[in-house]
C-alpha positions in Angstrom: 76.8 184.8 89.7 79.4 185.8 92.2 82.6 187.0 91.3 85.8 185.5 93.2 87.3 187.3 95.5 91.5 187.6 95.8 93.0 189.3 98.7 96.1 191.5 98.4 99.4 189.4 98.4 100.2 188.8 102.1 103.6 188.3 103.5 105.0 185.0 104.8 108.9 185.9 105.6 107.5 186.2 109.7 105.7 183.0 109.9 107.1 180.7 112.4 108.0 178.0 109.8 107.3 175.3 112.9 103.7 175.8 113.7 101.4 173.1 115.1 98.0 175.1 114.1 97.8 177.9 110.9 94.6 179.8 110.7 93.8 182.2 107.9 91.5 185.0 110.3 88.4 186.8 107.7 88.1 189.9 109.4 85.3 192.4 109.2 83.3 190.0 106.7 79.8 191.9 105.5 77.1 189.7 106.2 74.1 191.5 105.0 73.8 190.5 101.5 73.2 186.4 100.4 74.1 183.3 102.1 77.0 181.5 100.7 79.6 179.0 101.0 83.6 181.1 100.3 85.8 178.3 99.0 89.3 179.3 99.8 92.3 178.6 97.6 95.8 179.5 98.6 98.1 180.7 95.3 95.3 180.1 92.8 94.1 183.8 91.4 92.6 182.3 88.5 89.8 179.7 91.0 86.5 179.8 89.8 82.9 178.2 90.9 84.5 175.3 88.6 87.7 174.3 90.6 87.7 171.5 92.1 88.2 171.1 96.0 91.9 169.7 95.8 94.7 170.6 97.2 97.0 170.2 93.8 95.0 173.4 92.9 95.4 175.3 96.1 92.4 174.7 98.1 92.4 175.4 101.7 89.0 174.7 103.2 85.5 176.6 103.2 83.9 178.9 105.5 79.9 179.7 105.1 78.1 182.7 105.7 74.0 183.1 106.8 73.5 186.4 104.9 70.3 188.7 105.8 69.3 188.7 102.3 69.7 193.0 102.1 67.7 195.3 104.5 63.9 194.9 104.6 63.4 198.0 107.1 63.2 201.8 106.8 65.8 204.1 105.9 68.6 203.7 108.1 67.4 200.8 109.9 70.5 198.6 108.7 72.9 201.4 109.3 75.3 200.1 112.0 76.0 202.6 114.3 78.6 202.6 116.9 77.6 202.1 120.6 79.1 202.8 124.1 81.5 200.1 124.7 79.9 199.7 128.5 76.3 198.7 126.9 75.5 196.0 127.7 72.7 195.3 124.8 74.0 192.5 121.6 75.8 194.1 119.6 73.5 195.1 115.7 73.0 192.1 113.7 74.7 193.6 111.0 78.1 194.4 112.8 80.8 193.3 110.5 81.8 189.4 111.7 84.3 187.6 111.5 85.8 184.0 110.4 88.7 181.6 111.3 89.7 179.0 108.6 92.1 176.2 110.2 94.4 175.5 107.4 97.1 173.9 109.0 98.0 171.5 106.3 97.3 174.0 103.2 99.8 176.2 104.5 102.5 173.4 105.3 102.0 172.7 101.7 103.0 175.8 100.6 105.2 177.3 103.0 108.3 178.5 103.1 106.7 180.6 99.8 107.7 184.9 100.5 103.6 185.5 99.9 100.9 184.0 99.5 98.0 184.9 97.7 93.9 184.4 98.9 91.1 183.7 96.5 87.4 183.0 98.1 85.4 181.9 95.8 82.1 182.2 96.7 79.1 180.0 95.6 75.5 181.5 97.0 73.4 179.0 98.3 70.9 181.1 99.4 69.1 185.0 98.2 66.7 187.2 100.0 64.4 189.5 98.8 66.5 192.6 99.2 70.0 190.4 98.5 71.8 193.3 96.7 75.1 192.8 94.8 75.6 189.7 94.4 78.4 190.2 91.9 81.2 191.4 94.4 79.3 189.4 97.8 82.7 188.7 99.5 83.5 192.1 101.2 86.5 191.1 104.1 88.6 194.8 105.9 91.6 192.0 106.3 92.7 188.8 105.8 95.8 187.5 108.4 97.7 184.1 109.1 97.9 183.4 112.6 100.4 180.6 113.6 100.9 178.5 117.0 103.8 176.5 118.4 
């Protein structure tokens, strides 16, 4: 079983307070463990697998990931290794990626709060062969709010 996953406490006091659009931006999200669905909850630490999908309870929408179900090559075949930002090749599979969450209405519930706290709960829908830790699956480098007028 997965273990939720809460974000440091993020600051709210710069939001514009009259947005027409909130996204919550997943940044740098490791892909190359199990497939899952992250239920997001806004101000609800204590979310679980059991929580229901309401907003009374803080949820702000779902985001899914296709995992690669761990590395089935060589040694080092999986390492992602940096290229020259003029080659023109795809990027490696496994480059950190990255998710937008619109969450317009969760935030509007919320807001004007000082911080807000993020929970993903993840729920795996799918394992590979090689999976890996499946215990801490949601690995993010930063969460961030982006607003629009």
């Amino acid at each position: 079983m997965a273990r939720p996953f809460t974000a440091p406490t993020l600051d709210t006091s710069k939001l514009d307070a009259e947005f027409t659009r909130a996204d919550i931006e997943f940044l740098g999200i490791d892909h190359a463990g199990s497939s899952y669905e992250g239920r997001v909850f806004l101000n609800n630490p204590e979310a679980d697998e059991q929580t229901p999908r309401a907003r009374e309870v803080g949820y702000a929408g779902s985001y899914f990931i296709f995992g690669h179900g761990g590395c089935l090559g060589d040694v080092g075949h999986c390492d992602v290794k940096p290229r020259d930002p003029f080659d023109p090749r795809p990027g490696h599979p496994l480059t950190p990626g990255r998710k937008v969450l619109i969450a317009t209405e969760a935030l509007r519930r919320i807001l004007p709060v000082a911080e807000i706290t993020i929970t993903v709960v993840p729920l795996i829908r799918s394992v590979g062969p090689k999976s890996g830790d499946d215990e801490n699956l949601v690995k993010v480098n930063a969460i961030r709010i982006i607003t629009y007028r």
